[in-house]
N, C-alpha and C positions, 0 to 999 in steps of 0.2 A: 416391512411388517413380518409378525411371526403369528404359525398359528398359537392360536392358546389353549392353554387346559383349564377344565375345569367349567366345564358349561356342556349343556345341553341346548338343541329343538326346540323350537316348542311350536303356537300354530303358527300356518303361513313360513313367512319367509324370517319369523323372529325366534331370537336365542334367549337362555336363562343361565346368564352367568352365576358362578355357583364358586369362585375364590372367595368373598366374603362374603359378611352377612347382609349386606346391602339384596344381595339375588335380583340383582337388576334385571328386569325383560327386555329386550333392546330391539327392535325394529331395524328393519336394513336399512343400513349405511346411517346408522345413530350408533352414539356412545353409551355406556354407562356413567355413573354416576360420577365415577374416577376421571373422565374423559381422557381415557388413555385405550380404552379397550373396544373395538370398532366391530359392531354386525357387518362382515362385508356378504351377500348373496347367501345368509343363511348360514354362516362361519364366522366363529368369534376370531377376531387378532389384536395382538398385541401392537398400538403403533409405536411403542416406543422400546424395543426390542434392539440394545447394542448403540443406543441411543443416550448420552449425559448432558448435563446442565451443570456438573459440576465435576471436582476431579482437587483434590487438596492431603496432604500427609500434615496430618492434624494429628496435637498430642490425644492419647487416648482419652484422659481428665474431660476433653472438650466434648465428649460423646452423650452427656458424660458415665463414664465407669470409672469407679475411683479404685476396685478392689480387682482388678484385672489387669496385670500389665503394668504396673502405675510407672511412670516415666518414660515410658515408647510411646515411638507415634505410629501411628495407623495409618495408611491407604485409606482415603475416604472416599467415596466416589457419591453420585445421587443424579436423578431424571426430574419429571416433572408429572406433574398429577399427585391426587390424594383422593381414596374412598372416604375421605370426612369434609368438612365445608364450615370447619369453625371459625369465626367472624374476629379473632383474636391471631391466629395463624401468624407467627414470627418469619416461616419461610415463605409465606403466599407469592411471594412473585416467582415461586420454580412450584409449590403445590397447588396453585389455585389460577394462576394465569398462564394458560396452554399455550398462549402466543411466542411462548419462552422458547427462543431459539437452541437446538441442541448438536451436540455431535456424537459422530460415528466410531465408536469403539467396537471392538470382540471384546468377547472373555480371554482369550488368551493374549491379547494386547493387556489387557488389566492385571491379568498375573503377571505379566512380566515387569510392568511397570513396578508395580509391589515389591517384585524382589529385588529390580533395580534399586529403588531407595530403602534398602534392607527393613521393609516392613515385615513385622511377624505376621501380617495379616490382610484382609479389605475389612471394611466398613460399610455397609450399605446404609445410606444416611442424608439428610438434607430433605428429603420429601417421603413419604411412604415407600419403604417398598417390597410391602407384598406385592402393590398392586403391579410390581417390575419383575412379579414372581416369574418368570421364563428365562430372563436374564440373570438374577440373584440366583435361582438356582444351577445355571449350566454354568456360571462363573465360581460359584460356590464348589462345585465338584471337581472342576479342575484346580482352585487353588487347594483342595484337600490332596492332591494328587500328589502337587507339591510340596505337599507339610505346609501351607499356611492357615493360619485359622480364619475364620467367620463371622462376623457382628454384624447385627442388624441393630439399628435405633430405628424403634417401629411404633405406633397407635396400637400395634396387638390385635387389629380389627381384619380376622379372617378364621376361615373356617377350617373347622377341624380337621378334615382330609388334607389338604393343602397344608397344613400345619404341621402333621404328624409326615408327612412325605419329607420336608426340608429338615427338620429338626435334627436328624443325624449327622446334616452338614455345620450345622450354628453351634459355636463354642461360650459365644456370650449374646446376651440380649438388654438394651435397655428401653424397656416399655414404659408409654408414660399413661397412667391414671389418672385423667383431666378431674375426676370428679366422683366421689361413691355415690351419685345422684343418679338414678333412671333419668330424668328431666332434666337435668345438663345436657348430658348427652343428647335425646331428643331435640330438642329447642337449641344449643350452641353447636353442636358437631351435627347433626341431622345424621344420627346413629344411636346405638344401641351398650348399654356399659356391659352387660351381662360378658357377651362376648370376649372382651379383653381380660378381664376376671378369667375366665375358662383359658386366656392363652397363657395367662402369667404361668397360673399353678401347673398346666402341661408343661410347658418350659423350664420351670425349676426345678423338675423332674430329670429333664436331658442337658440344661449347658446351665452357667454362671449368667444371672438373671438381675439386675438394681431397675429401681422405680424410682420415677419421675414426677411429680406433680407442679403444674404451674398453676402458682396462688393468682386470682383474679378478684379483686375489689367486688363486691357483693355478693359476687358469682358461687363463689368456693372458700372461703376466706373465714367459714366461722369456726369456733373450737370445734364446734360437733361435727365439722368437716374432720378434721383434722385428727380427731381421736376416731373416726368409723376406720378412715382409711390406714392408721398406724395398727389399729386394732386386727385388721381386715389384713393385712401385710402378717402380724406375727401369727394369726391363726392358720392363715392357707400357705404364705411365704416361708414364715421363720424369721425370726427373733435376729437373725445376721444378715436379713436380706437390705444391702444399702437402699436409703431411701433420697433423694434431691426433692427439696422445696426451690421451684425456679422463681424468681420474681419476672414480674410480668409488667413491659411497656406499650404503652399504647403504638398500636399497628392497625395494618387492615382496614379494616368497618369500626374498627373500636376506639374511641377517645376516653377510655376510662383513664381515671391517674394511674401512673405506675403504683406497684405494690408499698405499702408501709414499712419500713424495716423493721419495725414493730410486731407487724404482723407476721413475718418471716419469724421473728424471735420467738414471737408465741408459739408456732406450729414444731420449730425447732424442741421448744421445752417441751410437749406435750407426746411426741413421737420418740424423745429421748428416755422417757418415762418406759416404754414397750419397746423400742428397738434397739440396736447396739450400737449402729453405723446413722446418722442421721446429716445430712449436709447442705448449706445455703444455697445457691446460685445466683448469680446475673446480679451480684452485689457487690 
């Protein structure tokens, strides 16, 4: 275990973790919300700290970023845990099932893996990871040491201190916007959308940024879905900021049908109207 940053005290013998916007209170020897982050005796730790679930040199496209790098493959690496709990989750058996057996890396085992398979980079990807934020960043600053770059594929769900700390190490980012719904988020991710709004537009600011959105039959899937959030991209993003509609198969908790190609088509036409770069997935 490592310690973690990012939390305080608070009464008794419990902490107030403060990485995302969850602010989870954790009682000793409980987790947070993410179930990766342990009150041990009054001290928050990270238990998954040097710790993966995955490890793959995957073309960049698969992240996906279409407008960064386009025909290299990345270092991809990823743990297990997620500050969200949406009932659709395509990775849930490394972000929602803790039972997932892991192994023991460094950060400078991962660099050098990376340059071994002459990747220009890592990847942080497969499950959340801010919430791997003590890892991501102490591996992140040695691979900047040695000229390699930084991606995260993240939810964007964390807090501004924490944000603005790492940001000078990340070159690209792909965030995904489940929804421009306050109550999405509420009710399918048991979270907050404001917040990922707030990381996109800091982030576009500092590194190469493309959005993501997975269409979900009922859920997300209307035009007025579709034109808030193209609309909401060109006003805060930019008018070049790539955007991925993923189609969505039933996983998880969820037995809805997969997405309509239809539907995909529609969202396509109507984001093409306002954006430059617009593109399908998982078709």
């Amino acid at each position: 275990m490592k310690l973690a940053r990012f939390w305080e005290k608070s009464d008794g013998n419990k902490v107030k973790c403060e990485l995302c916007p969850n602010y989870c209170l954790i009682d000793s020897g409980k987790r947070g919300s993410c179930g990766v982050r342990i009150n041990k005796e009054g001290k928050l730790f990270s238990e998954i700290y040097g710790e993966i679930t995955s490890l793959a040199l995957d073309p960049i496209e698969k992240k996906p970023l279409y407008h960064y790098h386009p025909g290299e493959n990345i270092l991809s690496i990823g743990t297990k845990g997620c500050n969200f709990h949406c009932g659709f989750c395509q990775n849930w058996g490394i972000s929602q099932d803790l039972k997932t057996p892991t192994q023991p890396i460094s950060s400078v085992e991962v660099v050098k893996k990376a340059k071994d398979t002459k990747s220009f980079g890592i990847a942080y990807t497969y499950n959340e990871p801010f919430i791997w934020y003590e890892f991501v960043y102490d591996t992140a600053t040695i691979a900047k040491e040695n000229k390699l770059e930084n991606i995260l594929v993240t939810n964007g769900y964390v807090n501004q201190k924490p944000l603005d700390e790492i940001l000078p190490l990340i070159d690209a980012m792909n965030i995904d916007v489940k929804s421009m719904r306050e109550d999405f988020y509420l009710k399918i991710c048991k979270g907050k959308l404001r917040p990922i709004l707030e990381t996109a537009k800091k982030a576009k600011r500092h590194c190469h940024v493309e959005i993501t959105n997975l269409i979900i039959p009922t859920l997300n899937d209307s035009e007025e879905d579709f034109i808030k959030l193209s609309d909401w991209i060109k006003k805060e993003l930019g008018s070049d900021t790539p955007l991925h509609f993923s189609r969505y198969f039933p996983c998880y908790k969820f037995d809805i049908p997969p997405t309509p190609l239809s539907t995909l088509k529609t969202a396509e036409e109507i984001a093409k109207r306002r954006l430059k770069h617009v593109y399908l997935g998982n078709i």
